[in-house]
N, C-alpha and C positions, 0 to 999 in steps of 0.2 A: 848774093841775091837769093830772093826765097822763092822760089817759084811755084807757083798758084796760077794755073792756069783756068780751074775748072773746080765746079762744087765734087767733083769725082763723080762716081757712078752711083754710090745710092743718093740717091735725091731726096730731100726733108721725110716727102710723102712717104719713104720706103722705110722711115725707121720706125719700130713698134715701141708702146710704150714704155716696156724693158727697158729697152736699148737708152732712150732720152732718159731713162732714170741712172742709167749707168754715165752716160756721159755729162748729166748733171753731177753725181758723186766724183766723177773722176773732175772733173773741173774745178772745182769747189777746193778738194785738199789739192791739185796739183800731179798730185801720184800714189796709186793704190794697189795694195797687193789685191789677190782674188780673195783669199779667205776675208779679208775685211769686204769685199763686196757680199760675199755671202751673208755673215752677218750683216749688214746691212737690210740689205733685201729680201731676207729670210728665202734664200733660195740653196739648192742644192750644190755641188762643190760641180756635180758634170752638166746641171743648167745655167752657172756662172759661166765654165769656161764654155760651152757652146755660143751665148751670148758676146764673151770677150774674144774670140778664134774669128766668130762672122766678123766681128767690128773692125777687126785686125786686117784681117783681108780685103777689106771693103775700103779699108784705109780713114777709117776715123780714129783710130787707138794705135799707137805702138807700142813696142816693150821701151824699159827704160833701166834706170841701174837694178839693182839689188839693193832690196832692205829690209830689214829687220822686221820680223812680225811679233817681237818681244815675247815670244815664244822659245823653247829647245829648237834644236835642228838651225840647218843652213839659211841664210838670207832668202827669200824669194824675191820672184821677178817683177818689177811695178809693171803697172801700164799706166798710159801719160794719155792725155790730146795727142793727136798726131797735128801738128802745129800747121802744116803744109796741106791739111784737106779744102781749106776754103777759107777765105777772108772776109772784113766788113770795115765800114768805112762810117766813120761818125763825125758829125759837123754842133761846133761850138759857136752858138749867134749870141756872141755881150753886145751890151749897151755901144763899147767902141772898136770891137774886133771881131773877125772870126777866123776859126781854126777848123784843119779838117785835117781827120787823122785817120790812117788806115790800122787793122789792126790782123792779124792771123785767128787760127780759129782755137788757138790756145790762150788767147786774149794778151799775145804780146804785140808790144808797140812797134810797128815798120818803119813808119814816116808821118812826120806830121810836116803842115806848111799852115801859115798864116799873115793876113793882110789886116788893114784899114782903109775903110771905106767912104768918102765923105759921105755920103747919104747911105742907109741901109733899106734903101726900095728893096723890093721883093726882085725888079729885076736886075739890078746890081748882084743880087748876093745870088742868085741863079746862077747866072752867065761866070761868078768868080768859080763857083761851086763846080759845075762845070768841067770848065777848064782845069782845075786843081785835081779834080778826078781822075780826068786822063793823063794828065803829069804826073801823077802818084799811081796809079795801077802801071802804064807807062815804065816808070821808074825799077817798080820792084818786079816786073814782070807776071802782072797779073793782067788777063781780061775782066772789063770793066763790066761784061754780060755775067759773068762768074761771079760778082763781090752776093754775100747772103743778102746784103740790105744798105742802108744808110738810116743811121739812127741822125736824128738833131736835138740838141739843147738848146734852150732857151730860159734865157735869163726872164724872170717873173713867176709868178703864182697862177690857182686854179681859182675859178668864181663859183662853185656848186658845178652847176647844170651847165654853167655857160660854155659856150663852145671857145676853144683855145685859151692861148694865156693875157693873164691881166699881165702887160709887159711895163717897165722902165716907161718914158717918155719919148726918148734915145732910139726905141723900138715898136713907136705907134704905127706902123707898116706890119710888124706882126702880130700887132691884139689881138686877140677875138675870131680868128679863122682855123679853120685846120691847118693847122702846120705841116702836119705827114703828108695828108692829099696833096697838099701844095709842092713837095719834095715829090714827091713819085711822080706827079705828073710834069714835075722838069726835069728831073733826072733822070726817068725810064727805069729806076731803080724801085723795090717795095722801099717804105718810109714808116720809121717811128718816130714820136718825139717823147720826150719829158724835160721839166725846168732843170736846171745847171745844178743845184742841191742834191734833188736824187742823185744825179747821173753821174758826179763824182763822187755819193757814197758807195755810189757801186763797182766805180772803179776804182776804188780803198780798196773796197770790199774783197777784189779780187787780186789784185797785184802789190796795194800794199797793206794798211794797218790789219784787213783784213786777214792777212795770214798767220796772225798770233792773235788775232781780238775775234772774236765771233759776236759780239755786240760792243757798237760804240755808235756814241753822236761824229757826225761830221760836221764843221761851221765852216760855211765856206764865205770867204773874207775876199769881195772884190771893191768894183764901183757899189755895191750893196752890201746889204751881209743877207745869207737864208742858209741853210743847209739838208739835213740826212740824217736817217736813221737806219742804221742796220743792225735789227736784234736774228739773235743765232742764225747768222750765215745768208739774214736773207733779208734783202731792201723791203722797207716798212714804210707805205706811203700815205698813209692814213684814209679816212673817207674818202678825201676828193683831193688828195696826191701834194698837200701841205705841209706834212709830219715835217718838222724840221727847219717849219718859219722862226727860230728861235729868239730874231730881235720884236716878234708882235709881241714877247711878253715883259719888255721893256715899257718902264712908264714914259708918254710920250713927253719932249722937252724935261726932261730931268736926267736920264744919261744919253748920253750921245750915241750913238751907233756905230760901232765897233769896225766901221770899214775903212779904204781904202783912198775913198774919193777925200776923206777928212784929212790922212797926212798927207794927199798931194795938195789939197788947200794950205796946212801947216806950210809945208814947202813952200809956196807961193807966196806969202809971205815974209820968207826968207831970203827970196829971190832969186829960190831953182824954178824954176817953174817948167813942166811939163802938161801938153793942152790935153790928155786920157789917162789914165790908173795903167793901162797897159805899158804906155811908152814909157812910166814911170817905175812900173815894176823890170821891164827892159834896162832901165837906167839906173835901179837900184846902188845904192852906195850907202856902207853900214857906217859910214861916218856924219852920215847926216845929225846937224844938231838937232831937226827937229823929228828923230823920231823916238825921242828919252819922252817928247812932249805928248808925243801921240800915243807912247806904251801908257802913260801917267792919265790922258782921258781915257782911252776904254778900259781899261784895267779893270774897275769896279762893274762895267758892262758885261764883260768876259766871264767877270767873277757870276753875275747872277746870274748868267746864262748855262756855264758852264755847274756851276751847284746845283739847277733847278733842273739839267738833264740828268744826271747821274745819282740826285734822290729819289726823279720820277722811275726812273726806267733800271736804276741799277746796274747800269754797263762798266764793260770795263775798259775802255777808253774814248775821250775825248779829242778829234781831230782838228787840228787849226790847220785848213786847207785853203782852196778856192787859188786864187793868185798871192797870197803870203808869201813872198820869200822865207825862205828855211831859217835864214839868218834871224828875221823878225820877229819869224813864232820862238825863235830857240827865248830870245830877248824880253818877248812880255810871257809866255808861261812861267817863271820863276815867281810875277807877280802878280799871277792870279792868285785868288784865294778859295778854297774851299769852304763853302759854309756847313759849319756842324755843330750842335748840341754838346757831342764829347760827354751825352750821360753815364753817370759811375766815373769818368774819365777814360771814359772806354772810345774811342776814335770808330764812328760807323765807318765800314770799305768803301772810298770814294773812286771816280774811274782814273787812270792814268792820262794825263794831259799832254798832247806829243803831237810834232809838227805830221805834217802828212809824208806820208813815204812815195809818193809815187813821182814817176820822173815823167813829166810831159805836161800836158793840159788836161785834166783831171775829166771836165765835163765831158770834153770832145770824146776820149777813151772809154769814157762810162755811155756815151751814147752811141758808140759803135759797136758797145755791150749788146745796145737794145736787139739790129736783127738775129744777135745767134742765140740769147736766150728765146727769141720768141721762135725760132725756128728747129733749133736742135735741143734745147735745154729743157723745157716747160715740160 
C-alpha cells in the first residue's frame, strides 16, 4: 500500500517557477540526470543541484538508478517524481458508465472502480462519486483532504463561447453547465474538466505511446468516436478544445463511423446482444463472427482518418484507443490503409498505426492528469 497521507510540506504556492519547470521535465522523460537538466534549462551545474537537493528534501524528487549520460566517465544518478508526495483522483462520465481512478503524483495508476447507472442525474453521479472516493483514498491510504484535485471527463465537444459540453443525448443532465464548479462544489475537492479525447491523449501521452512517440493522433473508439492530439510532448487542443474531432471529417452517410455502438448493433443481430458498449467491451470474445464485419465497414473510415491526420500534422504515431480492446485494434490496423502518391516511387514517412498501450481507462487517468499539471507542472 502507498501511503499518501498529505500534499507534504511545500504546498503548490511554495514552488518557484524553476522548480515546476524541473518537475515538468522530470515528468515528462520519467528520469533525468542533472547535466541534462542543465542543458535544458540553460542553468548552472551548482544552480541545478541547489534546485534538485531543495526538491529532494522537500520530498518531491528522489534519486533513482543510474544512467548513462552517453558520455565518458561513470553512470550518474537520475532523479524521478517521488511518487509518494501527493495523489489526484480523475472521474470518467460516458454515455453508459462512470469510472474513477486515483492516481500518485508520478502519474501511476492506484485503483480504479466503476459502475452503471440507470439515470446519470447530476445527483446520482455525485452521491456515487462520493462514496467511491472515500473507498479508494480509504483503500490506499490516503486522506481524501490531501488528494491535488479531481479532474472529470466528459464524453462530448466544445460550442465556441458556450459554456460546458455539447454532450451525447445519454448525457443531457451534463450539457451546457460547468462541469468543474459542479464537482468542487460536491466533492469539497478543486475540479477540472475536459472531454474524453483529450484526456486520454494525455494519458498516452504520459504512461503509454507517449513514451517513444512525442507526436501522434489518438482515436479514441467508444459509444462515439473523437479523439487527441499530442504534438512534441504536449496535448494540443486547438481554439476551443476540438483538435481531435476526427469523424467531423467524414462525409456524412457515406462511411459509417468507426465506433463501437455499430459492432454492438452487428452483434445484435446475431443474437449476442448486450444493452451498453461497456458491458460489451467487458464481454468481449475475439471469436465473434461479427467482428470480421465490423473490421470490413470501418476499415475504409479508419483509413481516411488515419491518412488525413498524419499528412496534416506529420506524426509519428497513430493511436486506436478509447475502449477498443487490444485484441480489435491488433485486428483491423493490418487493414487500414495508408493513403499516398508514392511520387518518383518514393513512399512519403506515414505515422506508425498501434493499439494504445495504456492499462486502465484512459480518459479517467488522463483526467486525474488535470489537478497536478495545473497545480505542480504548468
Amino acid at each position: 500500500m502507498t501511503d499518501i497521507s498529505s500534499r507534504g510540506e511545500a504546498g503548490p504556492a511554495a514552488i518557484s517557477k524553476s522548480e515546476r519547470r524541473v518537475l515538468r521535465l522530470v515528468f515528462q522523460r520519467q528520469a533525468l540526470i542533472q547535466n541534462t537538466l542543465m542543458e535544458e534549462m540553460e542553468l548552472t551545474q551548482q544552480s541545478v543541484s541547489r534546485l534538485v537537493g531543495g526538491m529532494i528534501e522537500r520530498g518531491l524528487l528522489c534519486q533513482g538508478e543510474r544512467i548513462s549520460s552517453g558520455k565518458r566517465g561513470s553512470p550518474s544518478i537520475s532523479i524521478r517524481i517521488r511518487p509518494d508526495y501527493t495523489a489526484s483522483a480523475g472521474l470518467a462520465l460516458a454515455v453508459d458508465s462512470l469510472t474513477l481512478t486515483i492516481i500518485d503524483f508520478a502519474g501511476n495508476s492506484l485503483g480504479e472502480r466503476r459502475t452503471r447507472l440507470s439515470a446519470m442525474t447530476l445527483e446520482a453521479v455525485m452521491a456515487w462519486t462520493n462514496a467511491t472516493l472515500d473507498d479508494l483514498t480509504r483503500e490506499f491510504g490516503l486522506a481524501r483532504g490531501g488528494l491535488t484535485g479531481l479532474g472529470v471527463s466528459v464524453a462530448g465537444s466544445f460550442v465556441g463561447d458556450a459554456v460546458g459540453f455539447n454532450t451525447p443525448r445519454d448525457l443531457d443532465h451534463w450539457a451546457n453547465i460547468e462541469v468543474a464548479e459542479v464537482f468542487a462544489q460536491g466533492t469539497g475537492l478543486p475540479a477540472w474538466s475536459d472531454n474524453d479525447g483529450n484526456l486520454a491523449a494525455l494519458a498516452e501521452s504520459v504512461n503509454g505511446v507517449g513514451r517513444w512517440a512525442r507526436s501522434f493522433a489518438y482515436l479514441y473508439l467508444g459509444a462515439g468516436v473523437g479523439g487527441g492530439i499530442v504534438l512534441d510532448g504536449v496535448p494540443w487542443r486547438g481554439r476551443c478544445g476540438n483538435a481531435g474531432e476526427f469523424a467531423g471529417g467524414l462525409p456524412p452517410d457515406i462511411f459509417p463511423f468507426p465506433n463501437l455502438e455499430l459492432l454492438r448493433r452487428m452483434l445484435a443481430r446475431d443474437g449476442v446482444a448486450f444493452d451498453t458498449v461497456q458491458a460489451m467491451v467487458e464481454g468481449y470474445d475475439p471469436s465473434w463472427p461479427a467482428i470480421e464485419g465490423w473490421i470490413t465497414s470501418v476499415r475504409d473510415s479508419v483509413s481516411i482518418i488515419a491518412s488525413n491526420a498524419t499528412a496534416i500534422l506529420d506524426l509519428e504515431a497513430i493511436v486506436l484507443g478509447g475502449l477498443l480492446p487490444r485484441d480489435l485494434a491488433e485486428r483491423l490496423i493490418p487493414q487500414v490503409v495508408m493513403f499516398d502518391q508514392k511520387r518518383r516511387a518514393q513512399p512519403r514517412p506515414t505515422a506508425r498505426l498501434v493499439p494504445s498501450e495504456i492499462e486502465g481507462n484512459a480518459a479517467a487517468i488522463g483526467a486525474a492528469m488535470l489537478p497536478l499539471r495545473a497545480t505542480y507542472f504548468r
